[in-house]
N, C-alpha and C positions, 0 to 999 in steps of 0.2 A: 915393305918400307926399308927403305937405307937406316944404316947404325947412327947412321949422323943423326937421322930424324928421331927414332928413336930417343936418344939420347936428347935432344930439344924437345920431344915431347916428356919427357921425365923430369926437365929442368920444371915445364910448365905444369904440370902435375904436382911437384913438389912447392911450387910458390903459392899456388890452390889450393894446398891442403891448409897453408899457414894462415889462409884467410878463412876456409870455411870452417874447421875444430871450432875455436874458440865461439862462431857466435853458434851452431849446432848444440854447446851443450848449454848454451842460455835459457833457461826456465823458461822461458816465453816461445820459445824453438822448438825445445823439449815439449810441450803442452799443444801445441799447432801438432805436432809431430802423432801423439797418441789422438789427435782426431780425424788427421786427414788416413789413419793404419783403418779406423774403422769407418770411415767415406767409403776407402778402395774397396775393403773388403766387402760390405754393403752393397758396393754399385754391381762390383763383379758376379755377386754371388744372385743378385734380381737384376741381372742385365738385359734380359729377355723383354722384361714389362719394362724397362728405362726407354728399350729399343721403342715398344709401341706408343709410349708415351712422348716421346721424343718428334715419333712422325705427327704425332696430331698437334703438338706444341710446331711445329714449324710451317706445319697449314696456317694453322690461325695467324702467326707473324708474317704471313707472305714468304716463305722461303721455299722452296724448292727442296723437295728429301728424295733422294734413291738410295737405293739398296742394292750394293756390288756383293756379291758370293766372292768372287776373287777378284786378283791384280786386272787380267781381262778387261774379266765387264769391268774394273773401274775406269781403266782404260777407255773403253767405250763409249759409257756415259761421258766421260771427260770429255771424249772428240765430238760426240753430238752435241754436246752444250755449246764447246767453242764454234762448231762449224755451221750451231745456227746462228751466233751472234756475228759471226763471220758475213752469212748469205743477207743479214738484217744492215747491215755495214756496207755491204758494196764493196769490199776494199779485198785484193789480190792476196791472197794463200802467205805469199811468198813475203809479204808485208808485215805479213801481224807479229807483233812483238807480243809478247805474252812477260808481265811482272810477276813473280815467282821468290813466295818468302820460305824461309830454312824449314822444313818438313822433312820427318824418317818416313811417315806415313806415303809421302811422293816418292820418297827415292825407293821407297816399297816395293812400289808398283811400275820403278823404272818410267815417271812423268815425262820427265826430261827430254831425253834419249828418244822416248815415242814420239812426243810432239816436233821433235827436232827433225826425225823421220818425214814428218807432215810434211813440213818444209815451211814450218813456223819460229820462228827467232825466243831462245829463252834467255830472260834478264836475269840474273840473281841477283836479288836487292841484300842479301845479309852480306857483309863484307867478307868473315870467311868463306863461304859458299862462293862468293864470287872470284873471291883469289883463287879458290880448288878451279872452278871453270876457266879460267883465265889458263891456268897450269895447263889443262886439257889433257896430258898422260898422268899417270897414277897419281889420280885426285880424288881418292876415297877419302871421306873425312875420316878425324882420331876421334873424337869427343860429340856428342849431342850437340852441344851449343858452341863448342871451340873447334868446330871443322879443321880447322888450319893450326891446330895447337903444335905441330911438326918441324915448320915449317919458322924457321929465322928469318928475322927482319932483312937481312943479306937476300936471302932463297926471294923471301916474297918482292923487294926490290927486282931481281930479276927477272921474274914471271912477269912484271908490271910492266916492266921498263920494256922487257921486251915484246909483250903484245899488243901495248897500248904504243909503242915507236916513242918513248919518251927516253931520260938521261935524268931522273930524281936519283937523291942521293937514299943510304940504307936507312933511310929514319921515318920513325912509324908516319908522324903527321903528315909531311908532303906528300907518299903515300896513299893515307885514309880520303886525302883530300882529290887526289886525283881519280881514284875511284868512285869516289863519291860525285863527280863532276861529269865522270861516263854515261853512272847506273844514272842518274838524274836526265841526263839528254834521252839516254833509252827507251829509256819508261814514259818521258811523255811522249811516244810515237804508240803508247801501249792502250789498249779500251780493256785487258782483260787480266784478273789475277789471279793468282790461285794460291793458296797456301794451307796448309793443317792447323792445327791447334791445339791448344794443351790440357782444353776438356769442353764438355758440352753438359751445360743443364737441361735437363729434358723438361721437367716440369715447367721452365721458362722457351722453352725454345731458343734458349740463346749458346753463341757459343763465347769463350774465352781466348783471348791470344795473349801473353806476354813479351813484351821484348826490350830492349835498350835503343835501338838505332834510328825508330821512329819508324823503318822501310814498311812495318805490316800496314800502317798505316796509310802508306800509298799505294799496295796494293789493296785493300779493300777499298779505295776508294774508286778505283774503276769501276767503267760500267757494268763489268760483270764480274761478279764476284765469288769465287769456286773454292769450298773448302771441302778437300777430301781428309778422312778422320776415321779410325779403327774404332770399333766398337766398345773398343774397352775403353776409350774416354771419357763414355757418359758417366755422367754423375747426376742424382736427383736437382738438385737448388743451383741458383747462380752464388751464392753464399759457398760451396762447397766449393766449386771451381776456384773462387779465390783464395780460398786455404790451403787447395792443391798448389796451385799458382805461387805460392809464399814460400811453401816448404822450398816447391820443385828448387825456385832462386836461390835460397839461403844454400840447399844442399851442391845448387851446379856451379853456382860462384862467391859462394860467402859474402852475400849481399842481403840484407832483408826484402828491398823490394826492386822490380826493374824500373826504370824510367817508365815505363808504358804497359799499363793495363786494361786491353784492348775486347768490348763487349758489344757480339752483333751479333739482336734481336731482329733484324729485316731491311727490306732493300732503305735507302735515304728517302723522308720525309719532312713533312712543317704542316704546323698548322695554328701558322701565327697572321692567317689572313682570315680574322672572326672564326678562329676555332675549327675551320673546315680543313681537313688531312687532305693533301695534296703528296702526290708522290714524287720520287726524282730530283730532289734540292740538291746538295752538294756531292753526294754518295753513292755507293753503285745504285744502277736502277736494278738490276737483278740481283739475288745472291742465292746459290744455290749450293746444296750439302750432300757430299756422297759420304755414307756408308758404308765403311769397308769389314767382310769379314775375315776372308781370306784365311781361313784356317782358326781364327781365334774360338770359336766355338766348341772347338776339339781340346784347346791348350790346355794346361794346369791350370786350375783359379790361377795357383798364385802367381804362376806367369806374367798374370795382366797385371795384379797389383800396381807394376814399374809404373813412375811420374816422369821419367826421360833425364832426371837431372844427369845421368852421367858420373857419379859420385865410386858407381862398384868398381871402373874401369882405372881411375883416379889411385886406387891402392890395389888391385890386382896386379900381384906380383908377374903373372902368366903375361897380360897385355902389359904391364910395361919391360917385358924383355925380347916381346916380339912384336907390338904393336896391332894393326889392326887386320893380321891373321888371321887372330882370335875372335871370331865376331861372324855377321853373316849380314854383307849387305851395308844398311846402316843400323843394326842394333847390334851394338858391339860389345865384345868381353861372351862371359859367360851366359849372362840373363839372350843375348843375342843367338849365341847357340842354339839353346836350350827354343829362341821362337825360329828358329831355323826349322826345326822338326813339322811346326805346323805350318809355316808359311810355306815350305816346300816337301819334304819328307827327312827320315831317317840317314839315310845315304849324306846328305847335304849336308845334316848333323854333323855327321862323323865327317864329313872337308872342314865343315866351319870348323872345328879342335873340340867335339866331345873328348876325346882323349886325350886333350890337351890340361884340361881344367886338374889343379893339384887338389880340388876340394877342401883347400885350407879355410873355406868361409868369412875369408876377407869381405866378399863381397857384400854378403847380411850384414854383419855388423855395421858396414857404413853407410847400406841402402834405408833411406828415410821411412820407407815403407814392409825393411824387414823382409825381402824376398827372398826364401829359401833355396836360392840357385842352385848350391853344391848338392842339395838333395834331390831337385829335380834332374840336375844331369846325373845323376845314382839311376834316378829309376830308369831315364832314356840310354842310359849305358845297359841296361838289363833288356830291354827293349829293341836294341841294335845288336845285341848278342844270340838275341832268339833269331833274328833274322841273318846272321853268321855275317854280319857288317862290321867285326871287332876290324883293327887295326894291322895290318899285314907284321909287324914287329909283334903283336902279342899273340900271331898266330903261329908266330917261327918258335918260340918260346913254349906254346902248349906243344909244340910236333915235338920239341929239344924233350918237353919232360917223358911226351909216351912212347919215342925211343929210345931214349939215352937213362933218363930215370935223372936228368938236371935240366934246369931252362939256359942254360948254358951252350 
């Protein structure tokens, strides 16, 4: 990241914190807070039987379950789903638009990029998300939910104006609006979507989405509809998902609730013609669920605890003086690190900034759900040490002290 951006994402960091403190220490915030600490911990710790409980809840609803080991197979299952809906369509490779809402869990597993490989067209319906694609060079998002929090209303004019061939002026609305007039022409050329989501009730088969801009919306409502999701989302009730769902808001934008809280138990149905269940009315005819584990079965419990609000990175002195260096992918700051280890290995660790992190524990204190980051990169620093992966400066320093008798 450039100093400039940087410095715009600290501006917006600093305007976010003035809005989330105050309603975070609301008694009613505070009390959601101590129950969604024991949901996570609960789900993480019986996630095994959530998993199998989860598949036979999505039988019964008509859904579709697989189960990815890694990025790969999720990859793979993703391309046979689309390339039978593909062969069932009659419609050319080179065609298919695919709608596509804000997911860490896709940019995981690199969706994007692969399907794009196909030689299949990806829409991003979330408006940051879309600016970062738009940008097309270093478009890694800052933030979970504020992708483009970097990036000034000047910057994102340009991006615009220049890939879209327009002359709007630097101001948010004309803008939002002309994006919003593209992804819309886009999307209806589109039968298929895919997107993640912010938990899954097993015992219901259902999953949860949240959002403000209405976009999930229209992707689920294609006719096929593909939600890839890490394991550690499940949670027992659909009751649970939206406590998650509440905090996650309140903690990533000082908001109580979002405009849109989005629950799909199975493909579209009615059965307002004498009570007989007809399938197919307005909604996807399909919806199908992958399961990703990709290293989480190895991680620290509390690793998975994270709700995705984005809150640790917000007051992390580390990523806001270097931005999203710090991080691995799209799980950024420290907590990002530290799943760097399982999503890839130790080595990867130590690029993302295991020895970056000051261990000041900024991050806990302001993570809704109390994840012990600084301790976990304690232990994966001791773990990367056995494998003699320290950092080439703290090596010059052990050689300075056993010849010299200074690290000097």
């Amino acid at each position: 990241m450039k100093e400039e951006e940087i410095e715009s994402m600290r501006k917006v960091f600093h305007n976010l914190k003035g809005r989330i403190e105050p309603l975070i220490k609301s008694p009613k915030i505070q009390a959601l807070q101590k129950r969604v600490i024991d949901i996570r911990k609960d789900a993480i710790d019986n996630n095994e039987e959530l998993i199998a409980i989860a598949k036979e809840s999505f039988k019964e609803n008509d859904i579709d379950c697989f189960y990815a080991n890694d990025d790969e197979e999720a990859r793979e299952i993703l391309l046979d789903l689309i390339n039978e809906e593909i062969e069932k369509s009659n419609i050319d490779r080179n065609e298919v638009y695919i709608a596509k809402s804000k997911s860490n869990t896709l940019r995981e597993i690199d969706a994007s990029q692969f399907l794009e490989e196909q030689g299949m067209i990806i829409v991003e319906t979330d408006l940051g998300d879309r600016i970062l694609q738009l940008k097309k060079d270093d478009n890694s998002p800052v933030h979970p939910t504020g992708p483009a929090s970097h990036l000034t209303v000047h910057d994102i004019a340009d991006i615009v104006n220049e890939s879209m061939n327009l002359d709007l002026p630097a101001e948010p609305k004309p803008i939002m609006e002309a994006v919003r007039e593209d992804v819309l022409n886009l999307i209806d050329k589109s039968f298929i979507g895919i997107s993640g989501t912010n938990s899954i009730a097993a015992e219901d088969g259902a999953i949860l989405m949240v959002h403000n801009e209405g976009n999930i919306s229209l992707v689920q409502s294609k006719k096929l509809h593909i939600i890839v999701a890490g394991i550690d989302k499940l949670v027992p009730m659909i009751e649970d998902c939206v406590s998650i769902g509440k905090l996650e808001t309140a903690f990533a934008t000082g908001k109580p609730l979002t405009s849109y809280i989005n629950i799909v138990a199975g493909p579209s149905k009615t059965a307002d013609i004498e009570k007989k269940l007809l399938k197919n009315m307005y909604g996807a005819e399909k919806v199908a669920v992958i399961l990703l584990d990709n290293g989480r079965k190895e991680a620290f419990k509390e690793c998975l605890w994270c709700i995705g609000c984005g809150n640790c990175i917000v007051s992390c002195p580390v990523y806001n003086s270097i931005g999203n260096k710090f991080g691995f992918h799209s799980y950024l700051g420290g907590r990002g690190v530290a799943m760097s280890r399982y999503l890839k290995d130790n080595k990867v660790s130590v690029d993302s900034g295991l020895y970056m992190c000051t261990l000041c524990g900024l991050c806990t204190e302001n993570c809704p759900v109390l994840t012990p980051t600084s301790e976990i990169i304690e232990n994966l620093r001791n773990e990367t040490q056995k494998e003699g992966l320290s950092r080439e400066s703290h090596k010059k320093i052990r050689e300075n002290i056993k010849d010299k008798g200074s690290p000097y």
